[in-house]
C-alpha positions in Angstrom: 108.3 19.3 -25.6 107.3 15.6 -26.5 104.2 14.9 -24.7 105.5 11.1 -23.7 108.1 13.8 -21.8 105.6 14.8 -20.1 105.9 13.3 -16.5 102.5 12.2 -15.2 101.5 14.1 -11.7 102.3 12.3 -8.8 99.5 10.1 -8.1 97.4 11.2 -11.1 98.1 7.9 -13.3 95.3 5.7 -13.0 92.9 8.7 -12.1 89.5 9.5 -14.3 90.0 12.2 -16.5 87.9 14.4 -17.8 89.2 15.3 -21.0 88.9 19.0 -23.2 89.8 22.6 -22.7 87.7 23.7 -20.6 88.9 27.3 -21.4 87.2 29.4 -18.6 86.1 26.0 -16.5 82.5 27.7 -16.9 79.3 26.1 -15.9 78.8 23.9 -18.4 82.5 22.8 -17.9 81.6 22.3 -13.9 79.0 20.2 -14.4 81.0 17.4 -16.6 83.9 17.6 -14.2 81.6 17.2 -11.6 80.5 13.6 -13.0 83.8 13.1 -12.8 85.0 13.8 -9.5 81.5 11.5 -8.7 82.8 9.1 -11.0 86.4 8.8 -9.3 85.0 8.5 -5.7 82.9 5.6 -6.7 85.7 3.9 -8.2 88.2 4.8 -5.4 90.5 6.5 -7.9 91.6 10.3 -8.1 90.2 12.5 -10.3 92.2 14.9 -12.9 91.5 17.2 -16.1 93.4 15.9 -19.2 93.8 19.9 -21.2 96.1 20.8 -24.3 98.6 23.9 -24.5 98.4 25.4 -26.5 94.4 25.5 -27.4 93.9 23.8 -30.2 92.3 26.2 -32.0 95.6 28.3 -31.4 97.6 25.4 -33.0 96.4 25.5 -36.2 95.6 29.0 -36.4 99.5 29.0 -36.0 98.8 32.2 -33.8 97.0 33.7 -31.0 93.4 34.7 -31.9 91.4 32.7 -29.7 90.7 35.0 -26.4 92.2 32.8 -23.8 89.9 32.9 -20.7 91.9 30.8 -18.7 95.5 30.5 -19.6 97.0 27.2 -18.0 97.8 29.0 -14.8 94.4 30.5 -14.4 92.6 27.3 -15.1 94.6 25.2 -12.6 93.4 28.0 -10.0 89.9 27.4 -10.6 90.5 23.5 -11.1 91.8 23.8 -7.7 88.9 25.5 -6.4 86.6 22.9 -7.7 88.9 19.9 -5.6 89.8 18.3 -8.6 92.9 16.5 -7.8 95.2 17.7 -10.4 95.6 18.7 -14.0 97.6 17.1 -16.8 98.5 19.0 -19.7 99.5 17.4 -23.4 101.6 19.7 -25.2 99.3 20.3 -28.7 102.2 19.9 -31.1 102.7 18.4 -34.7 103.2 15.3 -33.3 100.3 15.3 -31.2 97.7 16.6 -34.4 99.1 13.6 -36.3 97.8 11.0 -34.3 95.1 8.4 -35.2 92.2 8.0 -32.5 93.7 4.6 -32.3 96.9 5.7 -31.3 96.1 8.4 -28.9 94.0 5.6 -26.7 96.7 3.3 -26.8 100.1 5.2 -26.7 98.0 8.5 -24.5 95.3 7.3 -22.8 96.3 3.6 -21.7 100.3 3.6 -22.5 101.1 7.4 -20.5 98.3 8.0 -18.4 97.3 4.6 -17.6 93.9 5.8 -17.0 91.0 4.2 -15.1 88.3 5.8 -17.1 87.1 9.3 -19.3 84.3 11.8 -19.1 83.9 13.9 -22.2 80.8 15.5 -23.5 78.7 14.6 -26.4 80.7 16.7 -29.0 83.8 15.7 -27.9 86.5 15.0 -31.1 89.4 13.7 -31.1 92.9 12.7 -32.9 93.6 13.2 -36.5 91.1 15.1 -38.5 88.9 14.8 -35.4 88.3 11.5 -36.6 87.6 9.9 -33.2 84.2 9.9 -32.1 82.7 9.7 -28.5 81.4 5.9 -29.8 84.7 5.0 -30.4 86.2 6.1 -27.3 83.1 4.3 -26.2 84.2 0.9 -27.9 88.0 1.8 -27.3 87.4 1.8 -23.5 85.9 -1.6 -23.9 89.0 -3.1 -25.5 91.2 -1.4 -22.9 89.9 -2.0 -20.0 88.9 1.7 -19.1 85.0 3.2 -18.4 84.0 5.9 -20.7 81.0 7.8 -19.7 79.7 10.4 -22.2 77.9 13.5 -20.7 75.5 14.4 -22.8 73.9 18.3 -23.1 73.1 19.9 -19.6 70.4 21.9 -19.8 70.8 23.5 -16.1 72.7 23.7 -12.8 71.5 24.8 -9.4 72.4 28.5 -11.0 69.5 27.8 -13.6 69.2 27.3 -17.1 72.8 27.0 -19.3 71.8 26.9 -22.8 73.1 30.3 -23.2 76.7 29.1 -21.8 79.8 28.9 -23.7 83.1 30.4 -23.8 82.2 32.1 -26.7 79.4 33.7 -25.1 81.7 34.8 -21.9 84.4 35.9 -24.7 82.0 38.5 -26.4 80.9 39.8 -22.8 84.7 40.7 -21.9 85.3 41.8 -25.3 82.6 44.9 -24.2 83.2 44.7 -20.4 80.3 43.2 -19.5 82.3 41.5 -16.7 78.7 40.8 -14.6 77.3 39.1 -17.4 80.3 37.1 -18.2 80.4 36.1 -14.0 76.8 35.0 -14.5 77.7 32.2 -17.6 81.7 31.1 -15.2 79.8 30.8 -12.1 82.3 32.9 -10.9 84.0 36.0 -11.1 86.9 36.3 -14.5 89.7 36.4 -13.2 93.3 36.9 -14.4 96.6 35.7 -12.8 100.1 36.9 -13.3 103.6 38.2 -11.9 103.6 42.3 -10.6 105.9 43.9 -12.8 107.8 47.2 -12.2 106.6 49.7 -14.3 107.0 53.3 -14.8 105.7 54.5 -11.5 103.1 56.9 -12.4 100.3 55.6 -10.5 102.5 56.7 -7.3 103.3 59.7 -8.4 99.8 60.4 -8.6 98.8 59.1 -5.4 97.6 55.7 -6.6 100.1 53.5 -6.9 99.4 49.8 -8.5 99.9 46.3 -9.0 100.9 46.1 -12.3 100.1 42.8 -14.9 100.5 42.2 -18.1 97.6 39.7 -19.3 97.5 36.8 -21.8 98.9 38.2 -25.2 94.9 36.7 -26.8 93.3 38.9 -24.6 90.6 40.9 -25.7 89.3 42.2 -22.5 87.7 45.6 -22.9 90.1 48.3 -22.0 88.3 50.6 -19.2 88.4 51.1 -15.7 87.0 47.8 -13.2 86.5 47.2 -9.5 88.1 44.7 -8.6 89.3 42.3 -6.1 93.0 41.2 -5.5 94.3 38.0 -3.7 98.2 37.5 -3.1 99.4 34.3 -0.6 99.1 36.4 2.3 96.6 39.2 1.9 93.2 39.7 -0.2 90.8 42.8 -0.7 89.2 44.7 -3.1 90.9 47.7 -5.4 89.9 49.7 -8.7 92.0 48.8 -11.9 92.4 50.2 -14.9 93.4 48.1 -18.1 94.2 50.1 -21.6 97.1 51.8 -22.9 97.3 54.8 -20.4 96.8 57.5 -23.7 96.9 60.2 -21.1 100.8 59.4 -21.1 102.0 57.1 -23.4 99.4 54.9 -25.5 101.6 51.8 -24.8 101.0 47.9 -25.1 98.2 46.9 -22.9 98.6 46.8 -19.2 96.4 45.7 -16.1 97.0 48.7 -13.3 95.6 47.9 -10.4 95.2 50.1 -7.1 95.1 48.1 -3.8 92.5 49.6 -1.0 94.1 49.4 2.2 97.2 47.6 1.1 101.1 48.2 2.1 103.8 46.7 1.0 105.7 45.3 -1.6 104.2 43.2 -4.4 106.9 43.0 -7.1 107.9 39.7 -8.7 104.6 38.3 -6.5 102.2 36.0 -8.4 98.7 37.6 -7.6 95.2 36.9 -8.8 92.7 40.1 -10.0 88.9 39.4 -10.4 86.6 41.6 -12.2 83.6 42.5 -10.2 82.4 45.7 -12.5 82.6 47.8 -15.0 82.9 51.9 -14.2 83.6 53.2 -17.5 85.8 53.1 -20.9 89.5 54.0 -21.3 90.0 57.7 -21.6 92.2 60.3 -23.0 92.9 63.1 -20.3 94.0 66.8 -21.2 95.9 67.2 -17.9 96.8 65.5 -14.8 94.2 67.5 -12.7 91.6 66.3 -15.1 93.3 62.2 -14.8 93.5 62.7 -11.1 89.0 63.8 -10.5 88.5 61.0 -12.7 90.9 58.3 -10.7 89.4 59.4 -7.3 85.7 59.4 -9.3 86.8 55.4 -10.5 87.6 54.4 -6.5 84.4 55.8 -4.7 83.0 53.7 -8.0 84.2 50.6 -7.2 84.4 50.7 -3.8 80.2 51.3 -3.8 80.0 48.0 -6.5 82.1 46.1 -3.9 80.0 47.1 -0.9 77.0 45.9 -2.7 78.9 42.7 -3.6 79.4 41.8 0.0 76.2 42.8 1.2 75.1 39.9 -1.6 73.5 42.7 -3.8 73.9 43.9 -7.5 
């Protein structure tokens, strides 16, 4: 897709964007889109996030290497959650690569979007080559019509300090399960969101059966067992997942199991949203189903005491 096919959002032309990736919408990434939601309300104008699919990075990799921490649907959840009006996303294509920093203002910025004005941070690149520079989007808002603030490096949020923030950083943590760490640099819990599949029904055979996801084909999430929490439209709680191969059965492609406490019903075909609130221990091999079984009802008392001591506000 063309991204002048791209339809606008209702009521998002005209809004100030705040324009990047924002893979993970981490701290950092809060406190630019922040300035712009401030931004919009002074002005009177809504406020959006201008993003790429697919990342950039993915683009002219030509595959998928980069660990995507929040694939579009993900980061629209947490976009939501920080009341930022809406999201608008450019298809990253030949076509869009090609273009001059001249013509991405005029044919993009002004000509599609129509936008009132941009927030982008001090590294911010863009257009062919990375040729444009945040001083000439800068000098190209002045000959459009359209404010340009440039956020420079924020050192700290009401967390605390962020110079150890990045998605990087939160991509190494997940690559070992370090899914407290990783919460610490998002300012939030990771999360993952997807449609239950059916699958081969082994968790109900064995007394625990799951929600089952298949995540982002970049992830590089540690496979292991996590306590977790689940939200669907109607119902939200905590549970125990388990996301690896299953090599007790069949060593298969990666799958996110997870076990519902307290739930009944039917989730299949559902959309649902897992976040990972700890780590209990690394994928395993199993020599019998007596053996998988101890383990299993080991994992849940697990997770259920790290989710006590989440909602009592402790670690």
């Amino acid at each position: 897709m063309r991204w002048d096919d791209v339809a606008v959002p209702d009521g998002l032309r005209g809004a100030v964007v705040a324009i990047g990736n924002f893979d993970g919408i981490h701290r950092g990434h809060r406190a630019v889109i922040g300035r712009a939601q401030t931004l919009a309300s002074k002005l009177g104008r809504p406020c959006a996030v201008c993003t790429f699919e697919p990342h950039p990075a993915n683009y002219f990799a030509g595959n998928t290497t980069l660990f995507r921490l929040t694939p579009e649907a993900a980061k629209a959840e947490a976009l939501g959650r920080l009341g930022v009006d809406g999201m608008i996303v450019l298809p990253f294509d030949d076509r869009m690569a090609a273009l001059s920093p001249d013509v991405f203002v005029e044919q993009v910025l002004v000509g599609h979007l129509g936008i009132a004005a941009a927030m982008v941070g001090y590294d911010f690149h863009f257009g062919a080559k990375r040729a444009g520079t945040p001083a000439f989007l800068v000098e190209a808002g002045r000959r459009h019509g359209f404010v340009v603030e440039i956020i420079d490096k924020i050192s700290a949020d009401p967390q605390g300090d962020l110079s150890a923030v990045s998605s990087t950083a939160i991509r190494r943590a997940l690559e070992r399960g370090d899914v407290r760490g990783a919460a610490d640099l998002l300012g939030h819990d990771y999360f993952v969101v997807g449609e239950v599949l059916h699958g081969q029904k082994l968790g109900r055979t064995l007394g625990y059966p799951t929600a089952n996801l298949r995540l982002d084909p970049s992830s590089k999430l540690a496979h292991g067992i996590y306590a977790v929490t689940v939200r669907t439209a109607d119902w939200s709680g905590g549970g125990v997942a388990s996301f690896g191969r299953r090599p007790t059965f069949d060593n298969g492609a990666p799958l996110l199991e997870s076990y519902l406490f307290g739930f009944e019903g039917d989730l299949y075909g559902r959309t649902i949203e897992v976040g990972f609130v700890d780590w209990i221990r690394g994928e395993e091999k199993f020599d019998g189903i007596d053996d998988l079984i101890r383990a299993m009802k080991n994992d849940e008392a697990k997770a259920r005491v790290a989710l006590a001591l989440r909602s009592r506000g402790e670690k």
